[in-house]
C-alpha positions in Angstrom: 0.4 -8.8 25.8 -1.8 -11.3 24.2 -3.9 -8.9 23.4 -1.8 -6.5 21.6 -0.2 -9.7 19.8 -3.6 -10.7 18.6 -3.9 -7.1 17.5 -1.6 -7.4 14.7 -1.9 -11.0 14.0 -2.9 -10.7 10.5 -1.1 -8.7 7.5 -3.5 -5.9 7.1 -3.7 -4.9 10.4 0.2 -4.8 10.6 0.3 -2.8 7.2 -2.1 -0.6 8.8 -0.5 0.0 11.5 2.9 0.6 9.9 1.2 3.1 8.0 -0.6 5.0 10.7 3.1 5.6 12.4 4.5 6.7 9.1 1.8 9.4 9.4 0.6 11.5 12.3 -3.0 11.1 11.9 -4.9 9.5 8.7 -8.1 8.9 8.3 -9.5 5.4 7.2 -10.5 6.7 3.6 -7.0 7.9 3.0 -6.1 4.6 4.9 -8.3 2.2 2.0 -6.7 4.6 -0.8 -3.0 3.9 0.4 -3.7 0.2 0.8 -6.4 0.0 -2.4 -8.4 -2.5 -0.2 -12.1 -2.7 1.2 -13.6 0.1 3.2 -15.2 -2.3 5.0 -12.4 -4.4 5.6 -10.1 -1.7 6.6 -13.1 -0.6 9.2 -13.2 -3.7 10.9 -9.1 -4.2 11.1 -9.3 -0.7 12.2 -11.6 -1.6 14.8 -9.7 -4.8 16.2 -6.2 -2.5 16.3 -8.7 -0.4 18.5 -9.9 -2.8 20.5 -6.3 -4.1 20.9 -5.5 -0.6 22.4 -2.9 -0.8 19.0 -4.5 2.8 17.7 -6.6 5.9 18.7 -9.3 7.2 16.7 -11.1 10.4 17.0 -13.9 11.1 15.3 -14.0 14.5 13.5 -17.7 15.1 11.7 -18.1 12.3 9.1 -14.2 11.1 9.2 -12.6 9.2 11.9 -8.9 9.8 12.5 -6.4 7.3 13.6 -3.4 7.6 15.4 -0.8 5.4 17.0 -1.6 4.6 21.2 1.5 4.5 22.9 1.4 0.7 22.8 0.9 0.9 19.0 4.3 3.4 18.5 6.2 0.5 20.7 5.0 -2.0 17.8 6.1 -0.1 15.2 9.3 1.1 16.8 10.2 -3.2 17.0 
């Protein structure tokens, strides 16, 4: 649990993450555009909700798409 909390324990990654389970899939560029933040920064938020087994990602050619891990769609369903 504490590692799922620490997951979305900052605003981005909770915007992210809302925004992911309003979509089915989204990449990380269409990600930055919907939030008008940093590419990097997205990336590495992107990379904690992965690491916090908050989001998939699956890597198609150059893009990465993310989707919500079971865990994640309990987050976003609270």
């Amino acid at each position: 649990m504490e590692k799922h909390l620490k997951g979305i324990s900052n605003h981005h990654r909770i915007g992210i993450l809302l925004l992911i389970g309003s979509r089915n899939k989204i990449t990380l560029e269409d990600i930055v555009k919907s939030l008008g933040a940093n590419e990097k920064t997205i990336g590495e938020h992107t990379r904690k909700l992965y690491n916090a087994g908050l989001i998939n990602k699956n890597y198609r050619g150059r893009f990465v798409e993310h989707s919500l891990s079971p865990y994640g769609k309990k987050f976003v369903d609270f």
